[in-house]
C-alpha positions as CSV (number, residue, x, y, z in Angstrom):
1,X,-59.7,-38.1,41.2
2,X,-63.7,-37.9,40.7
3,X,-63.7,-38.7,44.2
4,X,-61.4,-35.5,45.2
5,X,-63.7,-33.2,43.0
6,X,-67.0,-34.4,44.3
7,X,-65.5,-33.1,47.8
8,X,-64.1,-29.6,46.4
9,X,-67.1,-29.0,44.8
10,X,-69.2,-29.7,48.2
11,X,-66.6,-27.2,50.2
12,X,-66.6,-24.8,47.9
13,X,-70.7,-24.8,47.4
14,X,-71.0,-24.9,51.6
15,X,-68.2,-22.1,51.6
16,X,-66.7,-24.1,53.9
17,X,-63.4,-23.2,52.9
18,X,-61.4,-21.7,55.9
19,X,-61.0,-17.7,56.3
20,X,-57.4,-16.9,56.2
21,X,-56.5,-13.8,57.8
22,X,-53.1,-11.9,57.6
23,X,-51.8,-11.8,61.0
24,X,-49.2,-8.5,61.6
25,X,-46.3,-8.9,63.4
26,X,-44.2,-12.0,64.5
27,X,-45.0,-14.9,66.5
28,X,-46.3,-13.3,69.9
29,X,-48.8,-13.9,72.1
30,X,-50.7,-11.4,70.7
31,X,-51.0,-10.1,67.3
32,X,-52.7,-7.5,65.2
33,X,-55.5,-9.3,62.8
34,X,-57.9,-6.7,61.0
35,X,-56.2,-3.9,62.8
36,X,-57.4,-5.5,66.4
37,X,-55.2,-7.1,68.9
38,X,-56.4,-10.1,69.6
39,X,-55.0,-13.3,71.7
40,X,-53.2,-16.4,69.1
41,X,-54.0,-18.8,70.6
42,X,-53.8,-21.1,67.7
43,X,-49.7,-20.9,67.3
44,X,-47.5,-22.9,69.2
45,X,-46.4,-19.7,71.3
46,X,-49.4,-18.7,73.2
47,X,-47.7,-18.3,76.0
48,X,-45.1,-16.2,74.9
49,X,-42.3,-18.9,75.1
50,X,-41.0,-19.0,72.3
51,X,-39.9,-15.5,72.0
52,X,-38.8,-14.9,75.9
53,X,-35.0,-14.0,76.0
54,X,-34.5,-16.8,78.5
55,X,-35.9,-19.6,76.1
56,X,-33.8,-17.9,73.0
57,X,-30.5,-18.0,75.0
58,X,-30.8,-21.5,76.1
59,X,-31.7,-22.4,72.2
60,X,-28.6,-21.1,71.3
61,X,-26.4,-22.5,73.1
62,X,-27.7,-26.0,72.9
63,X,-27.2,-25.7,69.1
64,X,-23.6,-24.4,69.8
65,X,-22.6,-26.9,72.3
66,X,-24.8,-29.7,69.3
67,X,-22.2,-28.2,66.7
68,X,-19.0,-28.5,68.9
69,X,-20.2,-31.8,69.7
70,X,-20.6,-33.0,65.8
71,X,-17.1,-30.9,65.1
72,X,-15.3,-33.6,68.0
73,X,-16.7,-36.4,66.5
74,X,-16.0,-35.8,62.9
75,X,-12.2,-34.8,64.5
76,X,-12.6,-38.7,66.4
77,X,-13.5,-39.7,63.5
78,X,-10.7,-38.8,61.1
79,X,-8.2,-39.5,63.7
80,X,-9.1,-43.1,64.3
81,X,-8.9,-43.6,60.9
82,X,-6.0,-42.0,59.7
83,X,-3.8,-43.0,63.3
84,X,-5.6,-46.1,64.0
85,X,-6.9,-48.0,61.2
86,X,-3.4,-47.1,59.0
């Protein structure tokens, strides 16, 4: 624990602590950050992917298909035990 304070101390004395900046808006390519629009290029939708219609449509439909599938086998699965196992 001494260990884990020696380091704070050292961060906080080398303000080395990172600058956390509220970001407006959702996660786009770009983003308002001190009332500029700037690039984010540091989320995992700098491209703009992650947002585009497209991308959003195919997402949900594989989760629908993913829950149709888990909705058959929990049907499979009742069936074979109640018809097959009794």
């Amino acid at each position: 624990m001494e260990t884990i304070k020696k380091i704070l101390d050292y961060v906080d004395s080398h303000n080395l602590y990172p600058d956390l900046r509220i970001i407006e808006g959702g996660a786009e390519p770009e983003v308002i950050i001190d009332g500029k629009k700037v690039l984010m290029f540091s989320s995992n939708n700098y491209l703009g992917l992650a947002t585009h219609p497209k991308v959003v449509a195919a997402a949900r439909q594989q989760r629908s298909m993913a829950v149709d599938q888990m909705v058959l086998e929990c049907f499979l699965a009742i069936y074979k035990y109640i018809v097959i196992l009794n």
